[in-house]
C-alpha positions in Angstrom: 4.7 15.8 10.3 1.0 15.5 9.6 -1.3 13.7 11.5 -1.1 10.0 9.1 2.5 10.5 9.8 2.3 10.5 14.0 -0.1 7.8 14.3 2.1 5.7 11.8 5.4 6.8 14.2 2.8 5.7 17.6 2.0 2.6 15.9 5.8 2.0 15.0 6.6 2.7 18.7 4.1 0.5 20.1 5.5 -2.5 17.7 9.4 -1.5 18.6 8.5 -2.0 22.1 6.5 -5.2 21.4 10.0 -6.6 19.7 12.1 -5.4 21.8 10.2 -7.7 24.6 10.6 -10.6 22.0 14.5 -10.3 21.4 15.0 -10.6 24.8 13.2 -13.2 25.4 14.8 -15.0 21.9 18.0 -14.0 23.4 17.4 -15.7 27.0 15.9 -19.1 25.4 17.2 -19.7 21.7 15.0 -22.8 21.0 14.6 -21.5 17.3 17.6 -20.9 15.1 17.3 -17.4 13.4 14.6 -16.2 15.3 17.1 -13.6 17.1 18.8 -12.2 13.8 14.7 -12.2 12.4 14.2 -9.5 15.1 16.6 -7.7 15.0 16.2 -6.8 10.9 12.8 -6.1 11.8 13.3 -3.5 14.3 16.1 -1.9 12.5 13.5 -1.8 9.8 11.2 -0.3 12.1 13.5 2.4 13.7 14.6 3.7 10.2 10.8 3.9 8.8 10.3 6.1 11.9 13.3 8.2 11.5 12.5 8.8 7.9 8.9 9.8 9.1 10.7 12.5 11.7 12.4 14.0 9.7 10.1 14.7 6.8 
């Protein structure tokens, strides 16, 4: 992994946890319908670009 690669995994990391925070709090006070199911896709979307970025 060069070093493009671990700032791009940091920066995926620091977003992730940033989510994370925000499906919680989707999940605690649904006011907006699809806002929960948004988050989610993103950080699956997230976790695999970071996998991929492992791994090669």
């Amino acid at each position: 992994m060069d070093k493009k690669d671990k700032k791009r995994v940091d920066v995926i990391n620091q977003r992730l946890q940033k989510l994370r925070q925000q499906l919680s709090g989707a999940k605690k006070q649904n006011d907006e319908p699809g806002e929960v199911q948004r988050l989610e896709k993103e950080i699956a979307e997230l976790e695999a670009e970071a996998k991929k970025l492992r791994e090669a």
